[in-house]
ZAFI-488783 format. One line per field, with one value per residue (C-alpha): residue number from 1; residue in three letters; chain; z, x, y. Coordinates in nm, 2 decimals, padded with zeros to 4 digits, always signed. Layout:
REM ZAFI-488783
nr	[NUM,...]
rest	[ALA,...]
kette	[A,...]
c3	[Z,...]
c1	[X,...]
c2	[Y,...]
This chain:
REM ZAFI-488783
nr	[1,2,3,4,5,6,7,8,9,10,11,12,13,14,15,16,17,18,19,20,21,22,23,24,25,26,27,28,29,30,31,32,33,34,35,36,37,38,39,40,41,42,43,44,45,46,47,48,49,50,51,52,53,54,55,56,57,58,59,60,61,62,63,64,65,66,67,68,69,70,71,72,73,74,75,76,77,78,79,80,81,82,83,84,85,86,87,88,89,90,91,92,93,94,95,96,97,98,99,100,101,102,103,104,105,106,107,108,109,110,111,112,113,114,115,116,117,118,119,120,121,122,123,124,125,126,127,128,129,130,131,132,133,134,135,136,137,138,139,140,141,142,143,144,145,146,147,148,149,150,151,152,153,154,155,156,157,158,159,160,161,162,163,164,165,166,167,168,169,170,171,172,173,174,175,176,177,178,179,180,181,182,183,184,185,186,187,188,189,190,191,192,193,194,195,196,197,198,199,200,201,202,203,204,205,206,207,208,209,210,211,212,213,214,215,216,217,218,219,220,221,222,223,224,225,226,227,228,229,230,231,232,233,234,235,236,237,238,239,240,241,242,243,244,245,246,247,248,249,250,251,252,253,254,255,256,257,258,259,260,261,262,263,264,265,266,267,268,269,270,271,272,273,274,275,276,277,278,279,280,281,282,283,284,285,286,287,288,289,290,291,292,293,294,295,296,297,298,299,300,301,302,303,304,305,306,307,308,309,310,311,312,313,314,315,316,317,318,319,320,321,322,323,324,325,326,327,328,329,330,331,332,333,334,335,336,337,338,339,340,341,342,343,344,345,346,347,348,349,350,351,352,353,354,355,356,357,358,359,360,361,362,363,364,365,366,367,368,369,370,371,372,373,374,375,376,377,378,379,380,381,382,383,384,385,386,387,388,389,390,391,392,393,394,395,396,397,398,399,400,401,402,403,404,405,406,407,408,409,410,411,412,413,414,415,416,417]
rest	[UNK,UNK,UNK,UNK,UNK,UNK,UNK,UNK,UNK,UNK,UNK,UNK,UNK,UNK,UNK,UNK,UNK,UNK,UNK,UNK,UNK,UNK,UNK,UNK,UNK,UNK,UNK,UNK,UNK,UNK,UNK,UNK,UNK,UNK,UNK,UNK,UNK,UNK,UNK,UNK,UNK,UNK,UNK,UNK,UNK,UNK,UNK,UNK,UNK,UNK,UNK,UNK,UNK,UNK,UNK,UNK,UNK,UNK,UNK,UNK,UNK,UNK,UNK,UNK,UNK,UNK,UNK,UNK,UNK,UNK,UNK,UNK,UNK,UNK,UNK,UNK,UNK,UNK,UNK,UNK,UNK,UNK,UNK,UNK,UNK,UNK,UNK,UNK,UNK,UNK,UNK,UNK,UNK,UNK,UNK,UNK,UNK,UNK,UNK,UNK,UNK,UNK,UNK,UNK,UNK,UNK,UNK,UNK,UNK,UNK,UNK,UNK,UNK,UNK,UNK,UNK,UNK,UNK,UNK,UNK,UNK,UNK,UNK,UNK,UNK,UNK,UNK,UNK,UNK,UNK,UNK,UNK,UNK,UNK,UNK,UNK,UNK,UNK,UNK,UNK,UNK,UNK,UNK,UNK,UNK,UNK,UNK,UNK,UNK,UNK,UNK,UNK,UNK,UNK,UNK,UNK,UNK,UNK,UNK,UNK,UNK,UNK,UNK,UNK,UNK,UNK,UNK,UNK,UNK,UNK,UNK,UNK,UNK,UNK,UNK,UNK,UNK,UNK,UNK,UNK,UNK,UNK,UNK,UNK,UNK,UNK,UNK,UNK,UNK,UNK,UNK,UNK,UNK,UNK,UNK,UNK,UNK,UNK,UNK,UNK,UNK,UNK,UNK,UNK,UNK,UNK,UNK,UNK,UNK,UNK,UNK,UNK,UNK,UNK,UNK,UNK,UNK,UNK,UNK,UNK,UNK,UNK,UNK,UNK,UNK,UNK,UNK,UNK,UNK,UNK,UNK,UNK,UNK,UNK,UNK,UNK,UNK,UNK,UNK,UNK,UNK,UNK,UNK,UNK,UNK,UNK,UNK,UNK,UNK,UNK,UNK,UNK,UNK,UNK,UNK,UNK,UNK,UNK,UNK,UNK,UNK,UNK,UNK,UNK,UNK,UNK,UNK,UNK,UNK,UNK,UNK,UNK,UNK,UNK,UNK,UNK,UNK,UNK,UNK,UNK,UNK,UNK,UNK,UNK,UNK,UNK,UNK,UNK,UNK,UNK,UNK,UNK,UNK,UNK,UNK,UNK,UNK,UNK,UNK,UNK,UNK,UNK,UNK,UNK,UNK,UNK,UNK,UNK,UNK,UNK,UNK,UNK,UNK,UNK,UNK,UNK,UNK,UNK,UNK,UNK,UNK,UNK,UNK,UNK,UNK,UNK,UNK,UNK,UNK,UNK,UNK,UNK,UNK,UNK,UNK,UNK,UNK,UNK,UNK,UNK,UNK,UNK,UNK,UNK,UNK,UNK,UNK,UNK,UNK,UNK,UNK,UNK,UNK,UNK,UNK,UNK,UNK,UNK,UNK,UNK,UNK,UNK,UNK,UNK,UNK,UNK,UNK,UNK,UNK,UNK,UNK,UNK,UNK,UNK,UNK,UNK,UNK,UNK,UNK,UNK,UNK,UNK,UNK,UNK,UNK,UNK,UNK,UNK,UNK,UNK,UNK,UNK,UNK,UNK,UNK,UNK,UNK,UNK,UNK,UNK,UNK,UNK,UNK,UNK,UNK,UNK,UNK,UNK,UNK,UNK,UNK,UNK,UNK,UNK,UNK,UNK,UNK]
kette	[A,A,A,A,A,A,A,A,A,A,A,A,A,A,A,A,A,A,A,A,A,A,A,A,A,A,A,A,A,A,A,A,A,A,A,A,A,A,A,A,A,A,A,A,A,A,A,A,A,A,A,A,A,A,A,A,A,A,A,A,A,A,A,A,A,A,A,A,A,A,A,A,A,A,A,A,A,A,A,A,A,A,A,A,A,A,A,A,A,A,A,A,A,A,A,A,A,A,A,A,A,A,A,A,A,A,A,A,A,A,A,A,A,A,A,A,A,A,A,A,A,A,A,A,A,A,A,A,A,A,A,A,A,A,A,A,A,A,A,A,A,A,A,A,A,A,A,A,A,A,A,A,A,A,A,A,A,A,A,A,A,A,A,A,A,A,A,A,A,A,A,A,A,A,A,A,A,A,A,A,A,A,A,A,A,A,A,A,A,A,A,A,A,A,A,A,A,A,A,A,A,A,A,A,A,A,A,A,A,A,A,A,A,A,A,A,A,A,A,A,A,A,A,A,A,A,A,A,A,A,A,A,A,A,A,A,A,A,A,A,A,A,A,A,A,A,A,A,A,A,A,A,A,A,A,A,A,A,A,A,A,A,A,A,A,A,A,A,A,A,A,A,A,A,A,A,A,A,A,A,A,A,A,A,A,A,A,A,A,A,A,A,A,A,A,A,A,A,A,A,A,A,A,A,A,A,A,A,A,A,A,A,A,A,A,A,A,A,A,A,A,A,A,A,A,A,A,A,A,A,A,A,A,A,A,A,A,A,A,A,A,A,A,A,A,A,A,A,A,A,A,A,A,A,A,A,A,A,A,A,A,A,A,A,A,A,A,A,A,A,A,A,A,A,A,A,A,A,A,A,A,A,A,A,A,A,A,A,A,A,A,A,A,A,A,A,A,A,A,A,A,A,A,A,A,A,A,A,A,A,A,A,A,A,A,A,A]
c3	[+00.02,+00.21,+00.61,+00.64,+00.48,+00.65,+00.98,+00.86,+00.81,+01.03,+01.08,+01.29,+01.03,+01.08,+01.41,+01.45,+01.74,+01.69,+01.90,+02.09,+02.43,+02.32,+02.24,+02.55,+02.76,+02.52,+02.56,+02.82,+02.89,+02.88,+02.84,+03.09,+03.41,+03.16,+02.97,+03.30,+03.39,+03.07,+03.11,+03.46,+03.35,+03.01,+03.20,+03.44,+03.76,+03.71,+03.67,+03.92,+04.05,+04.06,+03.80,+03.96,+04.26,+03.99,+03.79,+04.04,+03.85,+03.49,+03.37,+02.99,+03.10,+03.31,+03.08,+02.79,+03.07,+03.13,+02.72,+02.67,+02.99,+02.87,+02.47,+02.59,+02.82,+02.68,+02.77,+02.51,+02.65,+02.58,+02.41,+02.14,+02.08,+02.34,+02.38,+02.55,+02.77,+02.49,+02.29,+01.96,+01.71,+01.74,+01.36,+01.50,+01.59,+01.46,+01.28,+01.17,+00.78,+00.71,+00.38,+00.39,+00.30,+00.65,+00.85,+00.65,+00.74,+01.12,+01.05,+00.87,+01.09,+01.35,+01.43,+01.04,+01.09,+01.37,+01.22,+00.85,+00.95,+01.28,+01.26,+00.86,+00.83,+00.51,+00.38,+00.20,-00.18,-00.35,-00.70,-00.83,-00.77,-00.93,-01.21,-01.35,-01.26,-00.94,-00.93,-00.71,-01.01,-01.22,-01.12,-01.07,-01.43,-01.53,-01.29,-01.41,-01.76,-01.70,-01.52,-01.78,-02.07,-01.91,-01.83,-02.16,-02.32,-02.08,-02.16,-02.51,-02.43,-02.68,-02.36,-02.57,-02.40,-02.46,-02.72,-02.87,-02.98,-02.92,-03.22,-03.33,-03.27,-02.96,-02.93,-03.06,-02.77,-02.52,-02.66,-02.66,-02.33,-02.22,-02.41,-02.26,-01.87,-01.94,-02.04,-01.75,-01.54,-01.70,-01.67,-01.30,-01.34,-01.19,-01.45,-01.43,-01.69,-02.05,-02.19,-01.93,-01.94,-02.28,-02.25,-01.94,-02.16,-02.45,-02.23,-02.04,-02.34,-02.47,-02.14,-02.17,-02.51,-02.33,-02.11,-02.35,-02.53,-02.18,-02.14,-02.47,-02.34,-02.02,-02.13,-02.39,-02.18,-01.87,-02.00,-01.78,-01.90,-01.72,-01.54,-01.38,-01.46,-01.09,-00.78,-00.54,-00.16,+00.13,-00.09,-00.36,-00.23,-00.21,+00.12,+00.33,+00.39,+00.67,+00.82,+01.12,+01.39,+01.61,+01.87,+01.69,+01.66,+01.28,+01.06,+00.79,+00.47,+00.20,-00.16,-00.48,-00.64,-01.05,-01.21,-01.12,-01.38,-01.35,-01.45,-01.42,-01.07,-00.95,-00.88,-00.92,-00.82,-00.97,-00.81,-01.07,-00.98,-01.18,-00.93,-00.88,-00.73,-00.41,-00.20,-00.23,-00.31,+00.04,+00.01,+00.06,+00.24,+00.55,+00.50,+00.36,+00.48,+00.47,+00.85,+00.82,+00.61,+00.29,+00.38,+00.02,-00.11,+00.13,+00.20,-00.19,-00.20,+00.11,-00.16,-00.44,-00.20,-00.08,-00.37,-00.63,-00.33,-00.37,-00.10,+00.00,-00.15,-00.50,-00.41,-00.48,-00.53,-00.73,-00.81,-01.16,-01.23,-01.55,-01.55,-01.44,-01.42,-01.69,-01.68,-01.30,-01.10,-00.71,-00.65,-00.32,-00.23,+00.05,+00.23,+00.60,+00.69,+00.50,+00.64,+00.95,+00.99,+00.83,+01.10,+01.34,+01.22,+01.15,+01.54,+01.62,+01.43,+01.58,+01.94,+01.87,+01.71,+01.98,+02.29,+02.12,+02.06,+01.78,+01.83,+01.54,+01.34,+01.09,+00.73,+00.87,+00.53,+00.49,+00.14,-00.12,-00.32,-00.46,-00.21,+00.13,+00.23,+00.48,+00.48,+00.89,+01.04,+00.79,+00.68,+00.61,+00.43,+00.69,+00.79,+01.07,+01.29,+01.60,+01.58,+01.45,+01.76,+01.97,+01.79,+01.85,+02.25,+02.28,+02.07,+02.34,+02.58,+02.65,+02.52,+02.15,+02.23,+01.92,+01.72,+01.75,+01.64,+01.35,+01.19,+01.35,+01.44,+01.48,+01.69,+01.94,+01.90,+02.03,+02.31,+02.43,+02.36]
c1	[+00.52,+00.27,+00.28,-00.03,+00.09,+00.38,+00.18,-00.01,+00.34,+00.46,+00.78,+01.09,+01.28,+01.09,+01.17,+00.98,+00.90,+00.54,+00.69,+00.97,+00.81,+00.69,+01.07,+01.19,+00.92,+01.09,+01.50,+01.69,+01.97,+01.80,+02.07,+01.95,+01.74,+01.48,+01.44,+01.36,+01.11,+00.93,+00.94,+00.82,+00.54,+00.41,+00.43,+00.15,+00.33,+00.18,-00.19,-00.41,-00.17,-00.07,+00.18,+00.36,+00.41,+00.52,+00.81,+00.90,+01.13,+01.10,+00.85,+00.81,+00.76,+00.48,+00.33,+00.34,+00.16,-00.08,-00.13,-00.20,-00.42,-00.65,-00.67,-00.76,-01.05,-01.40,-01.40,-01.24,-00.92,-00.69,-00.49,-00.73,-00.94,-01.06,-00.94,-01.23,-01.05,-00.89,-00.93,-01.14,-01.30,-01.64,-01.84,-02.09,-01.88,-02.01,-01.67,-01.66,-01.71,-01.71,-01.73,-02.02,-01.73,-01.51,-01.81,-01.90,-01.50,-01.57,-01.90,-01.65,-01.37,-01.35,-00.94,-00.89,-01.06,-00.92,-00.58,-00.64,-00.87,-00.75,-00.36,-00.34,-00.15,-00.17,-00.09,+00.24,+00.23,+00.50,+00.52,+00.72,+00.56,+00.23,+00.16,-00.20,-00.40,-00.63,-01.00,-00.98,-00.79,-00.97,-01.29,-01.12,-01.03,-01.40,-01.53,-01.29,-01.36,-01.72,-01.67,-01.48,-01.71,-02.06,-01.92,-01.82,-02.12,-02.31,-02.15,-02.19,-02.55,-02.50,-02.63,-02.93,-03.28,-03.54,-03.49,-03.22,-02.88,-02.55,-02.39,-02.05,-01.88,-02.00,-01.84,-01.54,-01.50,-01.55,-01.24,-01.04,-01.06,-01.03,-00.74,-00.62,-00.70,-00.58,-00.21,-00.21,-00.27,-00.01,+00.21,+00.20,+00.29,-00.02,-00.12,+00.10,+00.24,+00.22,+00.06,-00.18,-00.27,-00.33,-00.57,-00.74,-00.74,-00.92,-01.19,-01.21,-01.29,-01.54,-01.73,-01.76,-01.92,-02.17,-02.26,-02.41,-02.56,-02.77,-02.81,-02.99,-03.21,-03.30,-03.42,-03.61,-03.82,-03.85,-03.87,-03.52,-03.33,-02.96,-02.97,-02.66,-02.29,-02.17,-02.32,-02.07,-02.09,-01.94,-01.61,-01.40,-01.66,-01.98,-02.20,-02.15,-02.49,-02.65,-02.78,-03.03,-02.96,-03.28,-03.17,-03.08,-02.73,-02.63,-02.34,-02.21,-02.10,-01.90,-01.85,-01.97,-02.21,-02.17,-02.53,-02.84,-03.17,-03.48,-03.80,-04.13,-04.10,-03.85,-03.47,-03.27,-02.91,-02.65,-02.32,-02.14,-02.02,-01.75,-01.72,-02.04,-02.34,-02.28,-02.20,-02.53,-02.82,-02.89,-02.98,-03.35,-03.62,-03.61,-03.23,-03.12,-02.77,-02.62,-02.58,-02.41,-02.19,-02.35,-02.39,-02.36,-02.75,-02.92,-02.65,-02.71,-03.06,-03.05,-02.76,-03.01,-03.29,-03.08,-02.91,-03.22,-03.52,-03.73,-03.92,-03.78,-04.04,-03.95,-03.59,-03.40,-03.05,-02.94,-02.58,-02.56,-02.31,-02.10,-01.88,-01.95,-02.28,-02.33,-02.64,-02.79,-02.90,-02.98,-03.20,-03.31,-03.57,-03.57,-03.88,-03.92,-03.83,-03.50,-03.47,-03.50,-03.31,-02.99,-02.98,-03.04,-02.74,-02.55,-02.58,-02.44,-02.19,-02.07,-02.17,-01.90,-01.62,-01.70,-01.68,-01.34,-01.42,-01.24,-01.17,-01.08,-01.33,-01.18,-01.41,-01.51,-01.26,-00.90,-00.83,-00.65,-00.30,-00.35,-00.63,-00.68,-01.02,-00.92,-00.50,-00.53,-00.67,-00.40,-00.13,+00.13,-00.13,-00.13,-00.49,-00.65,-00.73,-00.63,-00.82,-01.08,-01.16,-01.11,-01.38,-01.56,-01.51,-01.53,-01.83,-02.08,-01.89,-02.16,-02.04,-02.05,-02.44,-02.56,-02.26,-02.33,-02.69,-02.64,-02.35,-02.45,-02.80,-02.85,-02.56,-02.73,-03.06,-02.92,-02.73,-03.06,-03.24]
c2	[-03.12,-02.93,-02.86,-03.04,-03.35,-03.38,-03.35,-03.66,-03.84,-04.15,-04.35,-04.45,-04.28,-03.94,-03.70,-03.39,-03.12,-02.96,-02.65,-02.50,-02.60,-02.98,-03.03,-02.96,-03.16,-03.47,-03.37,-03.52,-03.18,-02.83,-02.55,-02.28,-02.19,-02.09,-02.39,-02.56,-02.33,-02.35,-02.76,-02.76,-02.49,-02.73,-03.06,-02.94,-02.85,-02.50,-02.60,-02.47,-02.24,-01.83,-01.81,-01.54,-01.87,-02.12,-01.87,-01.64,-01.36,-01.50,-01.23,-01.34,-01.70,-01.58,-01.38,-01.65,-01.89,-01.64,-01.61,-01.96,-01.97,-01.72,-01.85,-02.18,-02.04,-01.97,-01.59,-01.34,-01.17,-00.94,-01.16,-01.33,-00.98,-00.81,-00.43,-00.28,+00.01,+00.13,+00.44,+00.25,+00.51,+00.44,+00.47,+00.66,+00.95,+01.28,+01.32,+00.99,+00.86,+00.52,+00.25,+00.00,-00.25,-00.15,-00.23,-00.52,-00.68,-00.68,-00.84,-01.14,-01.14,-00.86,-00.95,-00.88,-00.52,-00.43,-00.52,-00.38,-00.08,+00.00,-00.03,-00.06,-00.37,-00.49,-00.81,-00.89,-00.91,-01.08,-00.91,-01.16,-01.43,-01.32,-01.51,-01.40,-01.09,-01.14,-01.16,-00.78,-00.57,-00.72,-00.59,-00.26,-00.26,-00.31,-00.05,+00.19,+00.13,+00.15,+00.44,+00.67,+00.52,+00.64,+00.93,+01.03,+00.92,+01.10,+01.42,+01.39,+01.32,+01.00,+00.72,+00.55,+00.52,+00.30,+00.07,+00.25,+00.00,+00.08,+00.16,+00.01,+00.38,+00.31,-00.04,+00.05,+00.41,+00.13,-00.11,+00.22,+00.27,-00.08,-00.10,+00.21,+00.11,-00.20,-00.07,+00.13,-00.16,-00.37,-00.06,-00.10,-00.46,-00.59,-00.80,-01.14,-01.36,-01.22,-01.46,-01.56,-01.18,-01.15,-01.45,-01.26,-00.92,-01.05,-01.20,-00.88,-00.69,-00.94,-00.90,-00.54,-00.59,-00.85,-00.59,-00.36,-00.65,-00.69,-00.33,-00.30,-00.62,-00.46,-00.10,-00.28,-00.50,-00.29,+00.08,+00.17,+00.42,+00.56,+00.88,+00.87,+00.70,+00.68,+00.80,+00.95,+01.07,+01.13,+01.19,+01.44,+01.74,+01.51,+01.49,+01.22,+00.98,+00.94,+00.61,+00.65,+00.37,+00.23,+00.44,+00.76,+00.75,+00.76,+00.62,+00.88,+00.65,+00.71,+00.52,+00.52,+00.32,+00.26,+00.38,+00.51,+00.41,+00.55,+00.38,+00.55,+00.72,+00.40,+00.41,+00.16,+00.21,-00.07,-00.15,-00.39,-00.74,-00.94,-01.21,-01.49,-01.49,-01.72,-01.52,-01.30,-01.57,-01.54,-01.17,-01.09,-00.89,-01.12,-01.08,-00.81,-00.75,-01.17,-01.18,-00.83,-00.92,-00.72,-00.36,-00.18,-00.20,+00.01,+00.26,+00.28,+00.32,+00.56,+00.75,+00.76,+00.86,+01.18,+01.32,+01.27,+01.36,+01.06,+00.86,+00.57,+00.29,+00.47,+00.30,+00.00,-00.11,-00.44,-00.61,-00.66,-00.93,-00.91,-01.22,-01.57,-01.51,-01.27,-01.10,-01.18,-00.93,-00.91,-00.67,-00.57,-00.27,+00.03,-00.08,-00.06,-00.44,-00.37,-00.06,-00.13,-00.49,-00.30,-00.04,-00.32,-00.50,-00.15,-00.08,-00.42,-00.39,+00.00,-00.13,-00.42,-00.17,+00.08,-00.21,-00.27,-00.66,-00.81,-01.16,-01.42,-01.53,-01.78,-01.90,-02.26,-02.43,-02.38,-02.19,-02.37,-02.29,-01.93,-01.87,-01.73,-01.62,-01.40,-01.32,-01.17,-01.52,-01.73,-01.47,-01.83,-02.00,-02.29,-02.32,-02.15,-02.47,-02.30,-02.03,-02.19,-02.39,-02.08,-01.91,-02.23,-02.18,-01.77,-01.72,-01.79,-01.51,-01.29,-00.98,-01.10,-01.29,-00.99,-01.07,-01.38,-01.38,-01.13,-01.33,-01.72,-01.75,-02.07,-02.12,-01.81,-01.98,-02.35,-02.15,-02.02,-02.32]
């Protein structure tokens, strides 16, 4: 039975304490000085006064009092995200170098950055009780896969152009080294059940082959041809890029992106997707980095724009999904409107991480069995109510009001209103 359904559960038969302090407000013999303390603090003797009045010389009492006080007040603390004082590196440091991903988890949740990025808490796999390989390795299989394959096509100057085919000794190098990535991963016992994995293999490979099936479509209708397998900076020897802010500060980035094509005098730069489409939809010129939340493109297209010396409205960068929705592609250009709206939302973003502001910010549904949407805000898998309703109270502190607009505009727009 799930917690949540035995919350929901009534009857003389069933007895039940929510928490350690409801179950003494309810017992008739407490066992220590303590105990009464805590009672006399939870049934409301202590409201409106100093704590240090109401538990004289029970330090962790008052400090749990002063805890709940401040998580049940509207203003962020230190106790629900709020570390401002502290020594937080700032992504705009001249030393710094960051991934468009890392920014893009404070923009979600900034407790789960500060927690996985700032003190590298990670959450707990349980090997054991992984029964089919995740959505995340698999998408590292394909990039890897992809990644070894252009490359050795590329050196052996065999990547077709135009409307040249893949041939089947082609097909075949690329089932080779799936096979081969694919052993390595199950080698590192990643890869679940056996026969829930072999399922999962087959359709792994079959995709791959579906991607060079739309390949072949794509340079033959729009001329495209691949001039590069992966694009890499800021890492193993490659220059770091640089992001101009509005007020001209600038983020150094680092990552990789999957391909570069070249049409005419465009770029297009491709980052491969294996999961869906809903999550990026949303994306657009108006919009062009989902509430801050989807950083990769233009760090991309700034990428292209630096290693291969083209202007900027040469420049685009697309997610080319090759699963679900086989075939789809995002695209989104450099211009000057998407240009400038993600420096706007990169320097909210660094002002936030530099302030040292990290409060909860919860996905609005609960995940589901094998699910968790975001492990740092529901590491038990119980739901995030709580916090949820904090985030409900704190967002409208004024030192997240741009936080607030970037990731929930129309919340900041009715708080103005």
């Amino acid at each position: 039975m799930s917690a949540t359904r035995w919350e929901s559960l009534r009857g003389v038969w069933l007895t039940g304490s929510p928490s350690f302090p409801a179950g003494l407000s309810r017992v008739g013999a407490l066992a220590s000085e303590q105990e009464w303390r805590v009672r006399a603090a939870i049934t409301g003797r202590s409201l409106g006064r100093p704590v240090d009045a109401v538990l004289p010389g029970d330090s962790v009492l008052r400090r749990a009092v002063e805890m709940s006080r401040a998580r049940r007040s509207d203003e962020l603390t230190r106790f629900d995200g709020d570390v401002s004082g502290h020594d937080v590196p700032d992504p705009t440091a001249p030393d710094r170098v960051v991934s468009p991903t890392s920014l893009e988890e404070w923009a979600s949740c900034p407790h789960a950055y500060f927690v996985h990025r700032l003190l590298h808490v990670e959450p707990v796999e349980s090997p054991e009780e992984l029964v089919q390989i995740s959505a995340l390795e698999v998408g590292n299989l394909i990039h890897e896969t992809l990644d070894r394959f252009f490359a050795e096509q590329r050196a052996a100057g065999t990547v077709p152009q135009g409307t040249q085919v893949w041939t089947a000794a082609q097909r075949r190098a690329l089932i080779r080294i799936a096979s081969e990535v694919a052993d390595e991963f199950e080698g590192r016992g990643i890869t679940g059940h056996r026969l829930l994995w072999q399922q999962e293999r087959a359709r792994i490979l079959a995709d791959l082959q579906y991607l060079l099936d739309d390949d072949e479509k794509l340079r033959a209708a729009t001329g495209r041809q691949q001039v590069r397998s992966e694009l890499i900076f800021g890492m193993r020897g490659a220059d770091a890029v640089e992001v101009p802010l509005p007020d001209g500060r600038t983020i150094r980035f680092r990552g990789s992106a999957d391909r570069v094509d070249r049409t005419g005098d465009a770029i297009i730069v491709v980052d491969y997707k294996t999961g869906s489409t809903r999550r990026f939809q949303a994306l657009s010129e108006d919009d062009p980095t989902g509430g801050g939340t989807k950083l990769q493109l233009p760090v991309y297209a700034h990428a292209a724009r630096a290693e291969l010396n083209v202007p900027a409205a040469t420049v685009s960068a697309e997610y080319w999904f090759l699963r679900r929705d086989r075939g789809k592609r995002i695209e989104l250009p450099l211009t000057d409107a998407v240009n400038r709206a993600h420096a706007e939302a990169l320097a909210v973003i660094a002002d936030g991480i530099a302030a040292g502001l990290f409060p909860h910010r919860p996905p609005k549904d609960d995940g589901y069995a094998g699910f968790i949407e975001c492990a740092y805000c529901d590491p038990d898998g119980l739901g995030t109510k709580e916090h949820r309703a904090r985030w409900m109270r704190k967002r409208f502190d004024p030192r997240l009001k741009t936080y607030l607009r970037l990731v929930e505009p129309d919340a900041a727009a009715e708080q103005t209103s």
